[in-house]
Wavefront OBJ file of the C-alpha trace (Angstrom):
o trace
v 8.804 -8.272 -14.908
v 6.983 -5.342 -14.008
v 4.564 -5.352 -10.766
v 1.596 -3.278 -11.097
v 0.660 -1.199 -8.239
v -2.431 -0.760 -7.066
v -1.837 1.791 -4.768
v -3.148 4.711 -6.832
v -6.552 3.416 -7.061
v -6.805 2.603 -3.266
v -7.271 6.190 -2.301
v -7.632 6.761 1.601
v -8.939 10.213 0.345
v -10.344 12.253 -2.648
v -7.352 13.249 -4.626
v -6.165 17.161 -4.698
v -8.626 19.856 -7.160
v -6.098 21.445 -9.183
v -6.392 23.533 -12.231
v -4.539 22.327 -15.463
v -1.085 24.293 -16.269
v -0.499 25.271 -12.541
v 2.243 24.496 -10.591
v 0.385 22.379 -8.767
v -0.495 19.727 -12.024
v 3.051 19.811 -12.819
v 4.186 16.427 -11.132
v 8.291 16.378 -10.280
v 10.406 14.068 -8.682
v 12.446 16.849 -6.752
v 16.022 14.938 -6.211
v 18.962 14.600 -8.053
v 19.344 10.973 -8.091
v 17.180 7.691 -7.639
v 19.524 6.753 -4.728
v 18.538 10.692 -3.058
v 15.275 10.032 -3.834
v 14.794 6.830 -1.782
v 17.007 8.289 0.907
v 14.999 11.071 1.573
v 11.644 8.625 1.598
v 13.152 6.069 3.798
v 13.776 9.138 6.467
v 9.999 9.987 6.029
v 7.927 8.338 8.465
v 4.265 9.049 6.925
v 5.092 6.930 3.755
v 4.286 3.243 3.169
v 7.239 0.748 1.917
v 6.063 -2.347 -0.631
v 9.032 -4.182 -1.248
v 7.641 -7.316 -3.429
v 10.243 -10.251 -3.877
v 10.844 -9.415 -6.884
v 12.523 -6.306 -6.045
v 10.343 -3.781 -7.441
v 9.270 -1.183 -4.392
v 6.288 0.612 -3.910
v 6.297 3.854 -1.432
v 2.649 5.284 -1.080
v 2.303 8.779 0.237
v -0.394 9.681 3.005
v -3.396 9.633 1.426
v -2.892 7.044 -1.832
v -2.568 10.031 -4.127
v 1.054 9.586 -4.704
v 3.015 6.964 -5.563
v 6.911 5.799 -6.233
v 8.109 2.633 -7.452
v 11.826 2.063 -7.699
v 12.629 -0.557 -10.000
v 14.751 -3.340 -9.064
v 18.326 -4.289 -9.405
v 19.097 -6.313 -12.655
v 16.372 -4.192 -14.165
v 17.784 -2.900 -17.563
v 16.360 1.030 -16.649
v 18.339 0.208 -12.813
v 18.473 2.504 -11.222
v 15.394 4.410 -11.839
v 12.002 5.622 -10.230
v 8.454 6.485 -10.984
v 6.465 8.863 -9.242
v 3.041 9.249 -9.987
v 0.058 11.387 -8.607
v -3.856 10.965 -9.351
v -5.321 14.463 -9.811
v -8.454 15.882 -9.940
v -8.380 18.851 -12.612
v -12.383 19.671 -11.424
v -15.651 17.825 -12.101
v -13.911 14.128 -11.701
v -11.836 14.702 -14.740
v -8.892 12.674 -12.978
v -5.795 12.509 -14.221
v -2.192 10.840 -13.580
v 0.544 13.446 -13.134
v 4.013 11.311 -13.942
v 7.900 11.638 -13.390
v 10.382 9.335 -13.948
v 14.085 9.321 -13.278
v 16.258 7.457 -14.732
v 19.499 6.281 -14.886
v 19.988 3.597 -16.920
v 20.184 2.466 -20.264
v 18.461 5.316 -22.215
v 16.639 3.109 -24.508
v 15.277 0.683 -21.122
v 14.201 4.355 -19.417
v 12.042 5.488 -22.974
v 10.348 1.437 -22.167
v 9.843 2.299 -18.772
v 8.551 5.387 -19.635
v 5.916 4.309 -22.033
v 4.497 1.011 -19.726
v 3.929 3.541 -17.294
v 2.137 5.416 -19.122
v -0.404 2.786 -20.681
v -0.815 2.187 -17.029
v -1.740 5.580 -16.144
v -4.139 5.720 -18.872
v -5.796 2.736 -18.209
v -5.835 3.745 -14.558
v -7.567 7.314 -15.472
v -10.110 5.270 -17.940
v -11.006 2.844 -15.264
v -11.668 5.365 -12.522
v -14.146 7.390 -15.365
v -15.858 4.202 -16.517
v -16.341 3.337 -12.136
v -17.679 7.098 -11.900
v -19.817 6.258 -14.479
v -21.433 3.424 -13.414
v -21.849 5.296 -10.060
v -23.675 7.900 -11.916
v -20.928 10.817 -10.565
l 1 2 3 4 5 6 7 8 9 10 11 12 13 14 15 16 17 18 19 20 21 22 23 24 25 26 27 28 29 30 31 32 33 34 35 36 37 38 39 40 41 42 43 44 45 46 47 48 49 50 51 52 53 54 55 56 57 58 59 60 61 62 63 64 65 66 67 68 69 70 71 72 73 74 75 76 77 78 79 80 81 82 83 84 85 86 87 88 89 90 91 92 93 94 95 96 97 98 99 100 101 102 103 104 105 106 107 108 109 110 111 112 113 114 115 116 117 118 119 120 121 122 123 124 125 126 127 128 129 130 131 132 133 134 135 136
């Protein structure tokens, strides 16, 4: 069972401007394996662990902008991890900037893969509908 995090939503701060097809809007998750990955954020001590019981875990970046989950052992995509990063491409028009890594079972990463994205879409209609009842 997948645990949805709320993290991205939660935003200490407004997320980064960046323009579309820049470096910057190109989201990566910059190791070599899921196991390097959460090595290297377990060292970092201006991240935020979420380990749920049900072994999903959540590592939010300063900020709320970025997010990781790891998914948990027994998973069928085990061992694998999200990362995803609300953007602002200008005027509000937010969007989720997503990598996954993933070393399991190819057809378990593609699921993965494709719940994460429904989230992220539902995520970047929510935030525009809130916006719009704001009147930004």
């Amino acid at each position: 069972m997948l645990v949805a995090c709320a993290c991205l939503p939660a935003l200490a701060q407004q997320p980064p401007v960046v323009a579309p097809g820049t470096p910057q809007a190109m989201s990566s998750i910059g190791y070599k394996s899921v196991a390097a990955a959460m090595e290297a954020l377990r060292k970092r001590k201006d991240v935020t662990f979420e380990e749920q019981k049900s072994g999903w875990v959540n590592v939010l970046e300063p900020g709320g902008a970025t997010s990781w989950t790891f998914v948990p052992r027994g998973h069928p995509a085990y061992p694998a991890v999200v990362k995803r990063s609300l953007v602002d491409f200008g005027g509000g028009d937010y969007n989720v900037l997503m990598s996954t890594l993933c070393e399991g079972r190819a057809q378990a990463c593609d699921e993965l893969t494709a719940d994460f994205t429904a989230r992220n879409e539902k995520l970047r209609k929510d935030i525009a509908a809130e916006r719009e009842k704001r009147g930004k």
